[in-house]
N, C-alpha and C positions, 0 to 999 in steps of 0.2 A: 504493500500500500504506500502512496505519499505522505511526506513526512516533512512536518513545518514545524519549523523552533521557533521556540518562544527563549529568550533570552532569562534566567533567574533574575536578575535585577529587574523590574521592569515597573509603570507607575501607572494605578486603575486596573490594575489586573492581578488581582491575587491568583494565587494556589487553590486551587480547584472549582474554580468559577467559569459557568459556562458560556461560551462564546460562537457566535457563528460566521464562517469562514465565507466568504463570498470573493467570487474577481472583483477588481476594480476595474470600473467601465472606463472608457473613453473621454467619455461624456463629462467625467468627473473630473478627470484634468486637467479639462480646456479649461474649468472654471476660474481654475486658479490662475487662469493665463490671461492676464488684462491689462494691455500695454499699448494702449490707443496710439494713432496720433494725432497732434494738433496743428494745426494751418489755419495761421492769424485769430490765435484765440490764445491769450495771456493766462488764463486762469478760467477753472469754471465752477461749481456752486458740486460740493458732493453728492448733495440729494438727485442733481442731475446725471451725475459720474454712475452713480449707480443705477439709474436707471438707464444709461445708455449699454454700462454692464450687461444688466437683465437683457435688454435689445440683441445685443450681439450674443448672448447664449441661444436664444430662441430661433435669429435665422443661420446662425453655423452650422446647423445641422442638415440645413438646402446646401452644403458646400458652396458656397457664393466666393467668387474671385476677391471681392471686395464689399465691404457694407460702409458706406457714408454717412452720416449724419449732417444737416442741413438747417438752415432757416432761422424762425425768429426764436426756437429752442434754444439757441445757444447765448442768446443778447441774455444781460441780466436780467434779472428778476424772473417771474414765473406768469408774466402777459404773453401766452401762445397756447393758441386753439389745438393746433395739433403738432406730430413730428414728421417731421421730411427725412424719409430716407430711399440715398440712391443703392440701390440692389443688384450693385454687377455680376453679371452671370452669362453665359453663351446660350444657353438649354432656354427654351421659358417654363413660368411655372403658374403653381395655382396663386396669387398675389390674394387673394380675397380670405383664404384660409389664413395668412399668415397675418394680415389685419386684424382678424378677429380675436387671435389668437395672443397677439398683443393686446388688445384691446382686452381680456378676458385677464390676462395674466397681470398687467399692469396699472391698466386701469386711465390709458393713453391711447387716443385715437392714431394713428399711424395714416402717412402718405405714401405709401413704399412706391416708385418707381423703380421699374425694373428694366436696364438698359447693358448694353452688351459694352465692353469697357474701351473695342476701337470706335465706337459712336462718342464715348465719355468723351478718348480723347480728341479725337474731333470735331466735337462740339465746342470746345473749349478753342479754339482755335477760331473758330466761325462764329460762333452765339455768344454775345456778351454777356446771357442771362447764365449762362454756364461757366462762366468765369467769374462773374459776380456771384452764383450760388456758391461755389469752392474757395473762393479767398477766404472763406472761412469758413472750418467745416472741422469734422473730428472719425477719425477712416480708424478701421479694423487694419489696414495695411498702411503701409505709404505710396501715396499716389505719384507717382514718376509721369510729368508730362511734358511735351516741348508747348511751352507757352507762344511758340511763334505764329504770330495772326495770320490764315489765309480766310480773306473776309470775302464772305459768301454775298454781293447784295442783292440779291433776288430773296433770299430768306431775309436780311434785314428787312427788305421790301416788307414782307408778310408779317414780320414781329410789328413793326413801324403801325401797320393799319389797326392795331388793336385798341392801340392810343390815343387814336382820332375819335373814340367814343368819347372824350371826354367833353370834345368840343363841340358835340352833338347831344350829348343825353348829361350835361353837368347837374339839372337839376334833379335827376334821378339817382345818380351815382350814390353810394355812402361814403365815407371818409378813406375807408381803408380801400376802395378800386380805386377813387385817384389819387391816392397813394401809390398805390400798383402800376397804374397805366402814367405816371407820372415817372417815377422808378425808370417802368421799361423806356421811355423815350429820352428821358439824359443819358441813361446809358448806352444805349445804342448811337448816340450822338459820340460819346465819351472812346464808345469803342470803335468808329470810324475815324476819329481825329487821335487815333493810338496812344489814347491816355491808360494809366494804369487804372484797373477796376478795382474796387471794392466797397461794401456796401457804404462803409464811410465815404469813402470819395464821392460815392455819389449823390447820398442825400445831402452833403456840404456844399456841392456841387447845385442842387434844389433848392437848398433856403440860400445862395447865393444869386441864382438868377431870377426866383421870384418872390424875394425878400420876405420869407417871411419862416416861421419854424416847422418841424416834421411833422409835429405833435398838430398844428393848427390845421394842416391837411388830412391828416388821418380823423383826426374827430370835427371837419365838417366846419371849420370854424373862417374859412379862409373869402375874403371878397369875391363874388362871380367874376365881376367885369373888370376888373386890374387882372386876374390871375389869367383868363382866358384872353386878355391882349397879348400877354407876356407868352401864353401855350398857344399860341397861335403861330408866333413868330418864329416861336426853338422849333415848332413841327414842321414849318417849310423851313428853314434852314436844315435841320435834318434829311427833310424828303430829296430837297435840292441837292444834295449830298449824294445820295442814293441814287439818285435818277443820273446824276451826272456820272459817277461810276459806271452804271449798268450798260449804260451807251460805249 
């Protein structure tokens, strides 16, 4: 039969106490293995550390190339709806199960995208909104990418027109889309004139050209008719931008 020594010295286990022998899974040791990294993020709040923990146990076990973390999760404080995570993987998979199942286990609604890692990096490359999602982010792995811009503008094209609701439907919008469609159209300004992206840069970049603070757009607080001269103007300079390119 086999045969497992127990050492005579040993502490919680007396002489003649019964015990049951079992493998040690897999499963068990990744637990202990929790060595993020971080990209443009100083410090983060442990209640969130561990939950990003929890996160990364639950989808290691889809083997994923890479799991990202994303969004207004990682700003201070605890103001965000949900969490954004990128789900790199080649295969696709069930996304709705593993939502739930978050949501079940932690008690956090989940955004998982699920994206094949040569799109990652090539998006990054061409979509500003993908290099301002990653300036700041917290990866299962480290993300190795060549930052050099080949800018696409037929897809800025189409990111661009999203924007243009703002100056159509302002008084329906709520604080947080023109914040959003605000967001998207400095930076894609930002990322045609090869500025450096990041969410800072950019909303600095926002309360700089239309004078006024982050906070007063997001909660609705901000003049129609001064802000919509001023988003008038960035929008065709931006579009002028684009179209001259695309030609």
């Amino acid at each position: 039969m086999d045969q497992i020594y127990l050492p005579k010295n040993r502490t919680g286990m007396p002489t003649g106490q019964y015990v049951i022998i079992s493998p040690l899974e897999e499963r068990l040791i990744k637990k202990t293995e929790f060595k993020p990294f971080f990209r443009g993020i100083a410090s983060l709040e442990p209640l969130k550390l561990t939950i990003i923990k929890s996160i990364f146990e639950i989808l290691q076990k889809e083997n994923p190339e890479n799991i990202i973390i994303t969004g207004s999760f990682l700003d201070k404080g605890f103001k965000f709806n949900d969490l954004d995570i990128l789900f790199v993987k080649e295969n696709k998979l069930d996304i709705s199960k593993l939502k739930e199942k978050i949501e079940n286990e932690i008690g956090i609604k989940a955004h998982i995208i699920p994206i094949e890692n040569k799109t990652l990096i090539s998006g990054i490359s061409t979509d500003p909104l993908y290099s301002l999602m990653l300036s700041k982010c917290i990866s299962k792995k480290r993300i190795i990418t060549n930052e050099k811009r080949n800018i696409d503008y037929k897809l800025l094209d189409l990111n661009l027109l999203k924007s243009k609701s703002i100056i159509d439907n302002f008084d329906i919008l709520n604080g947080e889309e023109k914040y959003y469609l605000t967001l998207n159209l400095i930076a894609i300004l930002l990322f045609i004139q090869n500025e450096k992206l990041s969410k800072k840069i950019v909303e600095d970049s926002i309360e700089k050209t239309f004078d006024t603070k982050i906070e007063n757009i997001k909660y609705n607080l901000i003049e129609k008719n001064k802000f919509i001269k001023i988003y008038k103007e960035v929008y065709k300079k931006t579009f002028d931008l684009i179209l001259e390119n695309i030609k």
